[in-house]
Backbone as ProteinMPNN parsed JSONL, in Angstrom:
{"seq_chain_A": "XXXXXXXXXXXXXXXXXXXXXXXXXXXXXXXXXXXXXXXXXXXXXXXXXXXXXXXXXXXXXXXXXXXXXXXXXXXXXXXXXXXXXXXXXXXXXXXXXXXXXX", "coords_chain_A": {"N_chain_A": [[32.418, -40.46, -65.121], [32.591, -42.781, -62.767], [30.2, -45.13, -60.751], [30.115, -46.295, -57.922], [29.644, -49.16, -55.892], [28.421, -49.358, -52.315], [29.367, -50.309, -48.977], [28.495, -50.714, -45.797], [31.342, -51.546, -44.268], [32.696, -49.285, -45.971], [31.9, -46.995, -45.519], [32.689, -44.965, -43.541], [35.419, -44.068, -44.543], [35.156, -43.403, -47.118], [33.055, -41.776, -47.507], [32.287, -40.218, -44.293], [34.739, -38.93, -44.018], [35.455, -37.968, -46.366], [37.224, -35.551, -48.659], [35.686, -34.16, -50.725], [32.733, -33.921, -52.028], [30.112, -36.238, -51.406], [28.071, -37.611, -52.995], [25.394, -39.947, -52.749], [23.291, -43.164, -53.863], [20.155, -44.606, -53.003], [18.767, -47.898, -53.363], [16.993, -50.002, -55.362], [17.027, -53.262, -56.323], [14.984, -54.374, -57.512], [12.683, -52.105, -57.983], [11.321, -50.024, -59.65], [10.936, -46.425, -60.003], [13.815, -46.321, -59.336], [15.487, -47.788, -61.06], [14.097, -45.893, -63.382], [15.332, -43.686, -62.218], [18.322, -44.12, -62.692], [19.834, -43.118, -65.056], [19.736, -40.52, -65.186], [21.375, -39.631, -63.089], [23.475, -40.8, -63.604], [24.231, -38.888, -65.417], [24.43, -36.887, -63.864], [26.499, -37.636, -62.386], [28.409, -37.78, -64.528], [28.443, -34.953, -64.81], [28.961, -33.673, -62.416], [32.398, -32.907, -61.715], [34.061, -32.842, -59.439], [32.835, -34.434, -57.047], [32.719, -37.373, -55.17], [30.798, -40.682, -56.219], [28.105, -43.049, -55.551], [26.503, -46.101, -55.171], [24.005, -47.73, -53.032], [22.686, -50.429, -52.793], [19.886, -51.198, -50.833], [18.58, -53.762, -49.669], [21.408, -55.312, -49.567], [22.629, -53.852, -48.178], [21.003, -53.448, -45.724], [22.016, -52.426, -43.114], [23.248, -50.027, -43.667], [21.216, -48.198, -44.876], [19.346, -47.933, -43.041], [20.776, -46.828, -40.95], [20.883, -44.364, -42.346], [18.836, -43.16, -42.354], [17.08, -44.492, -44.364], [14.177, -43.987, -45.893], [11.702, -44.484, -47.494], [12.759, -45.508, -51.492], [13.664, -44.672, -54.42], [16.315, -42.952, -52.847], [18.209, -40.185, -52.272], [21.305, -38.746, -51.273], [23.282, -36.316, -50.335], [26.55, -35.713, -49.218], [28.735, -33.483, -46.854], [31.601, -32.332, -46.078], [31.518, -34.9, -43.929], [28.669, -34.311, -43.332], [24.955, -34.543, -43.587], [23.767, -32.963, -46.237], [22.013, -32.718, -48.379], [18.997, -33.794, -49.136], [17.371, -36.214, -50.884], [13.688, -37.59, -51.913], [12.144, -40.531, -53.898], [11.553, -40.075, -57.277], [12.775, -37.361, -59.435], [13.452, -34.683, -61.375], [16.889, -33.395, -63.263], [17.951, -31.211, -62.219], [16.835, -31.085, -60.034], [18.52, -32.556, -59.014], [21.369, -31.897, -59.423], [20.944, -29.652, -57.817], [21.32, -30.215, -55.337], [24.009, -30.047, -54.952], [24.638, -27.364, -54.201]], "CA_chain_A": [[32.719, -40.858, -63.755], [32.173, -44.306, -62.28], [29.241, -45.12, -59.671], [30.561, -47.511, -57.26], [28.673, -49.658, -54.444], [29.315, -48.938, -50.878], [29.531, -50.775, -48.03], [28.851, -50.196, -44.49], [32.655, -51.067, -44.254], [33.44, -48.378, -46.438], [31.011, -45.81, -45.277], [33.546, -44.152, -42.84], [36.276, -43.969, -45.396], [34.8, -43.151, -48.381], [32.394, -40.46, -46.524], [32.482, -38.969, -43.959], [36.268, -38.859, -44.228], [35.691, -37.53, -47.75], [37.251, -34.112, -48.771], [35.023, -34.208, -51.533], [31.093, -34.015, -51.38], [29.677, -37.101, -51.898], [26.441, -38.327, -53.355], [24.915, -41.847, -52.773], [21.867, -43.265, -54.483], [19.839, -46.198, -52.321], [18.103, -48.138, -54.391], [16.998, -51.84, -54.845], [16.936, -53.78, -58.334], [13.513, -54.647, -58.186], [12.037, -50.873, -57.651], [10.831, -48.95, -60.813], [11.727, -45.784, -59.728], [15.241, -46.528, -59.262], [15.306, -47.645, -62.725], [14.1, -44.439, -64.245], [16.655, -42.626, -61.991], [19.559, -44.208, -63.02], [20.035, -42.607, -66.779], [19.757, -39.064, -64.635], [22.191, -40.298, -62.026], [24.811, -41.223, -64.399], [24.172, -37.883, -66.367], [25.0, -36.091, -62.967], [27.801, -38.173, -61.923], [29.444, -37.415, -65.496], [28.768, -33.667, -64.993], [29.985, -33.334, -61.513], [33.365, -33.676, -61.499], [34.781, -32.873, -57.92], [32.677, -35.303, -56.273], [32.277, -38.746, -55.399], [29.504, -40.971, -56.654], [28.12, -44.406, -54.754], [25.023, -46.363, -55.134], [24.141, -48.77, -51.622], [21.446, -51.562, -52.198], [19.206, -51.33, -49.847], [18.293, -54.994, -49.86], [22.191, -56.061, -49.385], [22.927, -53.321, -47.462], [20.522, -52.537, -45.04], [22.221, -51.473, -41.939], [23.426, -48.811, -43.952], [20.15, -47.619, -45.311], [19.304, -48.149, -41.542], [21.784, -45.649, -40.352], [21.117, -43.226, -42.891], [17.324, -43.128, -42.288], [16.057, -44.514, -45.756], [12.768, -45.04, -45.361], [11.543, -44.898, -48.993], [14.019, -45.911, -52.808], [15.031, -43.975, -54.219], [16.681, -41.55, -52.082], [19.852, -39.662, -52.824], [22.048, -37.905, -50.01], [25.061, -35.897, -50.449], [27.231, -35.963, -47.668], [29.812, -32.518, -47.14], [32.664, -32.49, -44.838], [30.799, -35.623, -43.304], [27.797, -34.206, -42.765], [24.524, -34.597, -44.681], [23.746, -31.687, -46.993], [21.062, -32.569, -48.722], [18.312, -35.636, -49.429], [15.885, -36.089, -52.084], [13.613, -39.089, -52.186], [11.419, -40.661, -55.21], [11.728, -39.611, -58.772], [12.925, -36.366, -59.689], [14.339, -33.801, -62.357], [18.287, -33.355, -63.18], [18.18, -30.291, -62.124], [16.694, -31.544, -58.394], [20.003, -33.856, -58.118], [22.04, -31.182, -59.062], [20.644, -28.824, -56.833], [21.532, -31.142, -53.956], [25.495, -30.022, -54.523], [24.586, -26.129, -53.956]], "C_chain_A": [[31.951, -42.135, -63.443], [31.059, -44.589, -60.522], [29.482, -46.593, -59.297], [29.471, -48.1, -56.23], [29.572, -49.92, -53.288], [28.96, -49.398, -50.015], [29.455, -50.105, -46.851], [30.741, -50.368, -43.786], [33.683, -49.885, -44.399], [33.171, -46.815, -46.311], [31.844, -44.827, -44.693], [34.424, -43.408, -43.658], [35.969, -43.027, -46.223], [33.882, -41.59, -47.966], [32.062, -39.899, -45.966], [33.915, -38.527, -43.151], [36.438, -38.315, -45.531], [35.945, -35.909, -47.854], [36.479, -33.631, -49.7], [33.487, -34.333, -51.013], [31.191, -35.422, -52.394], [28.208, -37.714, -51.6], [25.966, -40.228, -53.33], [23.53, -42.043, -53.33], [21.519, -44.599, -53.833], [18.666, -46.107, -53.227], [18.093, -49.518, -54.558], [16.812, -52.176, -55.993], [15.511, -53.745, -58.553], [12.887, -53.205, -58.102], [12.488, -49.864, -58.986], [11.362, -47.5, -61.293], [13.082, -45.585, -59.538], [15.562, -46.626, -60.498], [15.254, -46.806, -63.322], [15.232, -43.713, -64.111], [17.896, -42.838, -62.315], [20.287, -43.356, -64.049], [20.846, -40.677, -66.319], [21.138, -39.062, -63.464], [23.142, -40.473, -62.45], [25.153, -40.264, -65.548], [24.993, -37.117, -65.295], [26.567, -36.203, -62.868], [28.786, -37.946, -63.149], [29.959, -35.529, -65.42], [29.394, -32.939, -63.674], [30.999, -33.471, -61.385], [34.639, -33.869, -60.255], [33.524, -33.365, -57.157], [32.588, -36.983, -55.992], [30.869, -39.654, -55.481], [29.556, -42.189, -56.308], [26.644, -44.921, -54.568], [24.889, -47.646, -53.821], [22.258, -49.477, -52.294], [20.745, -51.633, -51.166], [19.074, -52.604, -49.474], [19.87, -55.953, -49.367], [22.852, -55.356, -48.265], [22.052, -52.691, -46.097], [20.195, -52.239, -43.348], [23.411, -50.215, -42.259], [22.226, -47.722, -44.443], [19.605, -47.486, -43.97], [19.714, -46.458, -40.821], [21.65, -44.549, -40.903], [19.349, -42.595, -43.367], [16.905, -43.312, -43.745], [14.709, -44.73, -45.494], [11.785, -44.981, -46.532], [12.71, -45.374, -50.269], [12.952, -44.819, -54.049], [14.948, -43.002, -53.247], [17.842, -41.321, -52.074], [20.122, -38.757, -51.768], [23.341, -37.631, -50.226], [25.125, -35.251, -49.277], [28.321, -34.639, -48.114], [30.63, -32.495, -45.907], [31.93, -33.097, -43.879], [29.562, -35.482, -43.111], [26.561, -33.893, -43.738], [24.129, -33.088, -45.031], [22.978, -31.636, -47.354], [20.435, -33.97, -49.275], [17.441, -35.29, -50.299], [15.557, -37.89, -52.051], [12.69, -39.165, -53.435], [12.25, -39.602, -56.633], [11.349, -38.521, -59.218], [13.616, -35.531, -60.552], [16.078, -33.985, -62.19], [18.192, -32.36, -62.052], [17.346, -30.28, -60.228], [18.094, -31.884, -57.767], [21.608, -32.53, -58.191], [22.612, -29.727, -58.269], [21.29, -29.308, -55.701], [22.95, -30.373, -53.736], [25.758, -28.338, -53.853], [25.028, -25.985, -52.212]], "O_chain_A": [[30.825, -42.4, -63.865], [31.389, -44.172, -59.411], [29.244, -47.638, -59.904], [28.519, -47.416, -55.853], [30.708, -50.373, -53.154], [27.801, -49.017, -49.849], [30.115, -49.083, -46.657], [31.269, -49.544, -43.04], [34.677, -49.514, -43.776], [33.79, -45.833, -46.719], [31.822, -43.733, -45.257], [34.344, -42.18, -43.618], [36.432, -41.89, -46.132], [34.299, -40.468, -48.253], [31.452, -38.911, -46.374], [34.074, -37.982, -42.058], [37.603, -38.16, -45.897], [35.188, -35.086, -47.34], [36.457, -32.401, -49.641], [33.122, -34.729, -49.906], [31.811, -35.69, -53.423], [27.553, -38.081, -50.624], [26.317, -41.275, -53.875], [22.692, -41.143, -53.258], [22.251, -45.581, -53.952], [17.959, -45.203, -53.672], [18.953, -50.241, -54.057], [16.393, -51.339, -56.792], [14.93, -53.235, -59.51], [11.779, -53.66, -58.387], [13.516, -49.232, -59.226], [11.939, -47.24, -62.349], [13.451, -44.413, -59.62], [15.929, -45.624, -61.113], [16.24, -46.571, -64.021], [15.962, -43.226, -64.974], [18.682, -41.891, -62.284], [21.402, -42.926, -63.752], [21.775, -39.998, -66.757], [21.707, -37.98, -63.312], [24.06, -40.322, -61.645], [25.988, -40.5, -66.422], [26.106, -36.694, -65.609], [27.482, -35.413, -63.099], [29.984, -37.911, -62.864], [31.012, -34.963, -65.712], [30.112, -31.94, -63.718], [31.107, -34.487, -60.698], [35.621, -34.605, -60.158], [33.087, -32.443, -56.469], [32.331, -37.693, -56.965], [29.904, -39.295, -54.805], [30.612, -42.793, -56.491], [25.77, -44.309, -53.954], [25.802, -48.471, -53.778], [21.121, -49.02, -52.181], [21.236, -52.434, -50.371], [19.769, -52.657, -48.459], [19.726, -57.078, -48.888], [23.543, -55.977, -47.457], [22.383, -51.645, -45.539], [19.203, -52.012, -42.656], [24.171, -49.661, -41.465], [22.407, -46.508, -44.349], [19.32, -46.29, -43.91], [19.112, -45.463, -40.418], [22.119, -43.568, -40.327], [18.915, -41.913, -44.296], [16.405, -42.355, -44.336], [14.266, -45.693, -44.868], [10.827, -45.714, -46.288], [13.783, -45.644, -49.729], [11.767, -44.513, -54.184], [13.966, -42.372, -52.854], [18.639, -42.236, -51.866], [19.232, -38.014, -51.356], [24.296, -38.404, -50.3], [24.354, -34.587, -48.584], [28.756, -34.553, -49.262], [30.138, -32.663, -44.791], [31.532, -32.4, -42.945], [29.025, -36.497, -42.668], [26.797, -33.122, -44.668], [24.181, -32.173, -44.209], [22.437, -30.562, -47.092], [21.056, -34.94, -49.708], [16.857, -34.214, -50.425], [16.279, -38.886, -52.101], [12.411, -38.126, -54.033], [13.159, -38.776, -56.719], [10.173, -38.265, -59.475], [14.814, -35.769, -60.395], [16.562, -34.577, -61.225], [18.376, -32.786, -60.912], [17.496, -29.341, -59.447], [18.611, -31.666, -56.671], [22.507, -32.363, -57.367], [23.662, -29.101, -58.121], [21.911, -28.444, -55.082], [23.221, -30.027, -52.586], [26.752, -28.045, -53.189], [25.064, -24.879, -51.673]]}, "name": "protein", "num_of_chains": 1, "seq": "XXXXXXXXXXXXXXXXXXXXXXXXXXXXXXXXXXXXXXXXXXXXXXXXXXXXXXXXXXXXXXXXXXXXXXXXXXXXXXXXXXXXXXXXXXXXXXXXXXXXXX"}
């Protein structure tokens, strides 16, 4: 599965218009942590396969990180029939991220 970047444009659309749960990962190039998490992030996103997967820049995006209270990177939020479900921030196990979809 493919991890797209999401736009405050597309934020509505994409989720919380989504019939699907969907996970986002904010995250900024230069930040370490983010880095590590990717490998785990793209392990998930292969093993989930009824949801959608979306990473937002903080740095290009951030009156979406804004809106969605980031206030550390990483931090991952899956969104369920619009509404958030569950957050995790900093660098954490698979088995954290795929907790999130429970």
């Amino acid at each position: 599965m493919s991890i797209n970047q999401l736009t405050m444009d597309e934020f509505e659309k994409e989720v919380l218009q989504s019939d699907v749960p969907v996970f986002i990962d904010f995250y900024a190039d230069w930040c370490g942590p983010c880095k590590m998490m990717m490998p785990i992030v793209e392990e998930v996103a292969n093993e989930v396969a009824d949801a959608k997967f979306f990473k937002v820049n903080i740095d290009d995006n951030r009156d979406l990180a804004k809106k969605n209270r980031v206030m550390s990177i990483p931090t991952f939020i899956v969104f369920k029939g619009g509404e958030v479900h569950g957050r995790v921030m900093g660098a954490v196990d698979k088995e954290k991220i795929l907790s999130m979809f429970d």
